[in-house]
MDAnalysis code that builds the backbone (N, CA, C; Angstrom):
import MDAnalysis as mda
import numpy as np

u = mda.Universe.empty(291, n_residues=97, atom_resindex=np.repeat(np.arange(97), 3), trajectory=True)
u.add_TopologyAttr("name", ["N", "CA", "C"] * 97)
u.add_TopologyAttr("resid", np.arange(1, 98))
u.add_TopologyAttr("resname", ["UNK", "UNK", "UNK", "UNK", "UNK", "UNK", "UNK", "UNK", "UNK", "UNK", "UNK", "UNK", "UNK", "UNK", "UNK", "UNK", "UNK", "UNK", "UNK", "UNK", "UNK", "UNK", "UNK", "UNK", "UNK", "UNK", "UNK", "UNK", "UNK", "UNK", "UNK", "UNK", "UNK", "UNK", "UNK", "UNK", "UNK", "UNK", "UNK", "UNK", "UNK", "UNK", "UNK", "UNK", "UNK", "UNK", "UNK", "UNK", "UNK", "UNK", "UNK", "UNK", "UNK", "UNK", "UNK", "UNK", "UNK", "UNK", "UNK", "UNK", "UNK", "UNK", "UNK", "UNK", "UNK", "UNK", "UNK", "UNK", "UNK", "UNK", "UNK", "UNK", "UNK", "UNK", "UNK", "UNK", "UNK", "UNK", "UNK", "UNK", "UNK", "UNK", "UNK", "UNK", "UNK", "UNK", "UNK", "UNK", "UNK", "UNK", "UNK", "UNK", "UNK", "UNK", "UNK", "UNK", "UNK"])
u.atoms.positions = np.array([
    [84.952, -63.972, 81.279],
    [83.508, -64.049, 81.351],
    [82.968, -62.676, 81.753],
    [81.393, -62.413, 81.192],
    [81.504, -61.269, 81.149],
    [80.483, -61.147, 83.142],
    [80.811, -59.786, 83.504],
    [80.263, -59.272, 84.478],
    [78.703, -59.831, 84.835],
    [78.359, -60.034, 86.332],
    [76.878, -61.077, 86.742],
    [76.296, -59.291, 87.663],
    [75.231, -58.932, 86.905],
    [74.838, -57.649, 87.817],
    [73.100, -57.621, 88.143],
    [72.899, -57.277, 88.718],
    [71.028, -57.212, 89.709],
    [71.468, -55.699, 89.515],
    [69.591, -55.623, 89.384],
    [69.130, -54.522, 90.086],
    [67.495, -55.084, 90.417],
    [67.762, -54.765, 91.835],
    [66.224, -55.352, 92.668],
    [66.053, -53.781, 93.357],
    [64.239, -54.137, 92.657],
    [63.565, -52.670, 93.534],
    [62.668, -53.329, 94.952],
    [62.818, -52.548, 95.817],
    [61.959, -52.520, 96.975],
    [61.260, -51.543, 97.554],
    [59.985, -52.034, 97.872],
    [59.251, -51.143, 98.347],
    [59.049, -50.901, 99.860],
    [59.771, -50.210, 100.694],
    [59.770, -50.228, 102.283],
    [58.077, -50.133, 103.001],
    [57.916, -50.356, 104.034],
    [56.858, -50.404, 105.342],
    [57.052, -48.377, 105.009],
    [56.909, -47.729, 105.320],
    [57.040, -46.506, 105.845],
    [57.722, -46.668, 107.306],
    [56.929, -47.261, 108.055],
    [57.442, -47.864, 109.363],
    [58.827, -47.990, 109.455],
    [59.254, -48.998, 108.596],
    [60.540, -49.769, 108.774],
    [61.674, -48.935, 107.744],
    [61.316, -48.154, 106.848],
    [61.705, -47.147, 105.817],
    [63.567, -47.020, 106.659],
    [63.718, -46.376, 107.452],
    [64.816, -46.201, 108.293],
    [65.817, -47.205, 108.408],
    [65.015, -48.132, 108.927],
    [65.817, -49.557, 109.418],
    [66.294, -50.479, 108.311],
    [65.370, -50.552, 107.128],
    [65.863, -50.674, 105.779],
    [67.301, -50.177, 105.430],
    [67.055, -48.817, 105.235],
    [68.088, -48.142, 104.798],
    [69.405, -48.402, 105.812],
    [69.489, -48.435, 106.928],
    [70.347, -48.650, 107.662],
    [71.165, -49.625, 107.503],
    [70.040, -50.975, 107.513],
    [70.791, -52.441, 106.880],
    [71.121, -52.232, 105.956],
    [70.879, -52.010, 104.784],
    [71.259, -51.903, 103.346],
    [72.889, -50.966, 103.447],
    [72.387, -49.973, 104.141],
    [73.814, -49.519, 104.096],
    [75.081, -49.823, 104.829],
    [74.823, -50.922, 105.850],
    [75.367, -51.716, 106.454],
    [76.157, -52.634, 105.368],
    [75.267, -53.328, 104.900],
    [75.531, -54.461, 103.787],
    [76.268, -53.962, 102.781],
    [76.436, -52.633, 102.203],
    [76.687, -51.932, 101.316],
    [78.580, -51.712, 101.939],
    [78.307, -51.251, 102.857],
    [79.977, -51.119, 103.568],
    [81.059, -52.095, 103.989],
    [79.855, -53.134, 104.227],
    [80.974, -54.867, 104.230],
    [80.336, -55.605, 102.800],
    [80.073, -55.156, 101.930],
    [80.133, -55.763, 100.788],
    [81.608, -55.072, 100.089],
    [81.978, -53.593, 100.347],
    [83.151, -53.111, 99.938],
    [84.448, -53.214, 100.617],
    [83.939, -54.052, 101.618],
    [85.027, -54.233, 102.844],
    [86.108, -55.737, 102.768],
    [84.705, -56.728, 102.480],
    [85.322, -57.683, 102.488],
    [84.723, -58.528, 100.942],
    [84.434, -57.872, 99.651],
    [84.211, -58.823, 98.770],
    [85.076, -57.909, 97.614],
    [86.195, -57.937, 97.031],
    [87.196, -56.738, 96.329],
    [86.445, -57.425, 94.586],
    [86.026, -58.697, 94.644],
    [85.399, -58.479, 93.253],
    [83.479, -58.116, 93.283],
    [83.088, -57.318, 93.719],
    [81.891, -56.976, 93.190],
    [82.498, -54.772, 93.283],
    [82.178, -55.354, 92.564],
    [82.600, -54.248, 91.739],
    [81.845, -52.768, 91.809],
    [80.219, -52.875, 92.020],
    [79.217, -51.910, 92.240],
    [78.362, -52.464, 93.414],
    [78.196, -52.085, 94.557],
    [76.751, -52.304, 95.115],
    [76.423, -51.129, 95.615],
    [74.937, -50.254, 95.203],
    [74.749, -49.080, 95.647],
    [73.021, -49.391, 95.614],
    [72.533, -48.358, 96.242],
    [71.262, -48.152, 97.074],
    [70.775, -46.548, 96.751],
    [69.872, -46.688, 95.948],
    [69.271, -45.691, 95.175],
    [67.724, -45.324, 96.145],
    [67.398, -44.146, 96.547],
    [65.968, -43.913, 96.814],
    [65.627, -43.351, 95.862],
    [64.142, -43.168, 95.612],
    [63.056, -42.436, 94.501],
    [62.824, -41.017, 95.314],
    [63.151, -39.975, 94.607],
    [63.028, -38.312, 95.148],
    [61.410, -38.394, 94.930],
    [60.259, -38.929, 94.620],
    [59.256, -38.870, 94.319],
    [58.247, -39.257, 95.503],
    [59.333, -41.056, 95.696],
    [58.377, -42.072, 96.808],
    [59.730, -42.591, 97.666],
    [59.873, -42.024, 98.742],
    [60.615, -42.141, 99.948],
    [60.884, -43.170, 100.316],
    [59.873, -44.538, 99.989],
    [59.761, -45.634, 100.362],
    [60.228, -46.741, 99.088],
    [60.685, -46.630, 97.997],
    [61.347, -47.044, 96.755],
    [62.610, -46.745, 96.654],
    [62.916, -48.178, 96.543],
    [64.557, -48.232, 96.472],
    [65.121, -49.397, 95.653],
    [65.804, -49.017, 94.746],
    [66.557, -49.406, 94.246],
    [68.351, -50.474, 94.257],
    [68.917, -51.141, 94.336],
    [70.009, -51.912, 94.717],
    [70.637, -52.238, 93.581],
    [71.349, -51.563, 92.804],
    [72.377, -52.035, 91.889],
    [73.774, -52.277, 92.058],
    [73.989, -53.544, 91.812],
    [75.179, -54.277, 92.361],
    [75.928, -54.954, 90.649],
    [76.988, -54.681, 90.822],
    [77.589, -55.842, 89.837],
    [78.751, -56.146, 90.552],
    [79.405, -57.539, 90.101],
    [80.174, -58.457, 90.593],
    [81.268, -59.118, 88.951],
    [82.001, -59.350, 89.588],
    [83.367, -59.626, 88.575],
    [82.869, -60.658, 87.322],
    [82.258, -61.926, 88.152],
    [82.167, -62.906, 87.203],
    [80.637, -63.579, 88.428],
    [80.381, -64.850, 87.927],
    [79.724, -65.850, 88.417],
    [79.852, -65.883, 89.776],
    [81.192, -66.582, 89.818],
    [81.931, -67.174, 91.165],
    [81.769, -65.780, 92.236],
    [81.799, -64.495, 91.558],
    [82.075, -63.438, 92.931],
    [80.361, -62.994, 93.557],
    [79.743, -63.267, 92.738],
    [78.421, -63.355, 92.688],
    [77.699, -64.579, 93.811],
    [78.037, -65.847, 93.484],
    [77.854, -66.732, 94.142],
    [78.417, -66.660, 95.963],
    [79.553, -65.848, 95.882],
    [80.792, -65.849, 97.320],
    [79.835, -64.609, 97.834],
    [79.058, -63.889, 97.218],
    [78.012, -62.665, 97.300],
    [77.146, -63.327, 98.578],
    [76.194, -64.154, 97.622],
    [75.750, -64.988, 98.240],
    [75.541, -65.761, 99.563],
    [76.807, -65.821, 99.615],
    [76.686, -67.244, 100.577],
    [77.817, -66.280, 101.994],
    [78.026, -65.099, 101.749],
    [78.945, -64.718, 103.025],
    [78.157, -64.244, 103.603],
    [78.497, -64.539, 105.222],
    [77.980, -64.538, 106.156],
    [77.133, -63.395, 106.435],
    [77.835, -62.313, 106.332],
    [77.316, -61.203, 106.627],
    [75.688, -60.960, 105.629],
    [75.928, -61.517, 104.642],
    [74.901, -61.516, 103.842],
    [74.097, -62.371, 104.114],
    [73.798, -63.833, 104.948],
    [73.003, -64.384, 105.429],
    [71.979, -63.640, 106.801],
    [72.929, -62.445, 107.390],
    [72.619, -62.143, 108.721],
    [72.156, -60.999, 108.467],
    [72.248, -59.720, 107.107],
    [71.436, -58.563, 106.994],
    [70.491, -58.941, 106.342],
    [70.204, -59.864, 104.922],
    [69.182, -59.768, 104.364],
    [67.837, -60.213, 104.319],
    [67.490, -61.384, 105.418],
    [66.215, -61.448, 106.144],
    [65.760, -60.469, 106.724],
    [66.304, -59.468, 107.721],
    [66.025, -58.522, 108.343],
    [65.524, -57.708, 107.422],
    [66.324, -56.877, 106.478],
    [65.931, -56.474, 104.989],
    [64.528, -56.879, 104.408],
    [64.386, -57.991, 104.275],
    [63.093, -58.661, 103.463],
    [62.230, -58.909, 104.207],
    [62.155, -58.308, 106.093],
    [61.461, -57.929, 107.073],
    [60.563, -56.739, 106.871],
    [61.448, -55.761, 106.043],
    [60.956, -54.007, 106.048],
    [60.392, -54.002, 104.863],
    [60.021, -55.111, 104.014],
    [59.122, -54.486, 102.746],
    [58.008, -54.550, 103.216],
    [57.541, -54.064, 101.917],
    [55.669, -53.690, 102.006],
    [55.419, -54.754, 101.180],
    [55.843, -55.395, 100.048],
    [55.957, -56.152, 98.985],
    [57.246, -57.333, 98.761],
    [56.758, -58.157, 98.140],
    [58.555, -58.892, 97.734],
    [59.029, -58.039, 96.034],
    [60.274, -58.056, 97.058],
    [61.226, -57.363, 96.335],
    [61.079, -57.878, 94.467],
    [61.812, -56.920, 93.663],
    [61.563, -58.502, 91.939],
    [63.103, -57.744, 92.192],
    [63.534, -58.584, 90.960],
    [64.789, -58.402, 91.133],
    [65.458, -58.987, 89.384],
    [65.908, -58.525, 88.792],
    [66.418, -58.416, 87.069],
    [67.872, -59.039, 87.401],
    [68.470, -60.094, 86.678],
    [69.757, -60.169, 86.385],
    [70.436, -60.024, 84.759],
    [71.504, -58.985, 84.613],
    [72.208, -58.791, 83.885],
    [73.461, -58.928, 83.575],
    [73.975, -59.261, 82.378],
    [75.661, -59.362, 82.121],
    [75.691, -58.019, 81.542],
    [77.506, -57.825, 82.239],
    [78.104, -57.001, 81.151],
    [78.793, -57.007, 80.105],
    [78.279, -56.224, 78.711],
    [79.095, -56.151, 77.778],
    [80.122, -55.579, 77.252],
])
């Protein structure tokens, strides 16, 4: 089956801009720590707007996507996360071909 991949943009507080990035890169280091099938998760800023960011992630199949989901660590950074926008996040899902 082919590859389950996001890319969700966010727009930070200015305020919270920092603390964002911090979590995210938190999440980013135990997503490579403890999930061996997602395959990409990275955290892009805009050189333009300081406060735009980007999250492109892909994952093996469905199932590694779903285990994405539901691990813990990912219940406990990403409220905090969806604390520091200015906006709700949108967010695109794609397969790979």
């Amino acid at each position: 089956m082919p590859g389950k991949s996001f890319i969700a943009q966010l727009r930070a507080t200015p305020e919270k801009r920092d603390e964002m990035i911090a979590l995210q890169s938190e999440l980013k280091q135990l997503v490579f720590k403890h999930e061996p099938d997602a395959l990409v998760y990275e955290l892009f800023q805009s050189e333009s707007d300081p406060d735009l960011f980007q999250v492109v992630a892909t994952f093996r199949d469905d199932a590694a996507f779903e285990a994405h989901m539901s691990i813990d660590f990912h219940d406990r950074l990403v409220p905090p996360i969806l604390d520091c926008l200015a906006e709700e996040m949108s967010i695109e899902f794609y397969r790979s071909l």
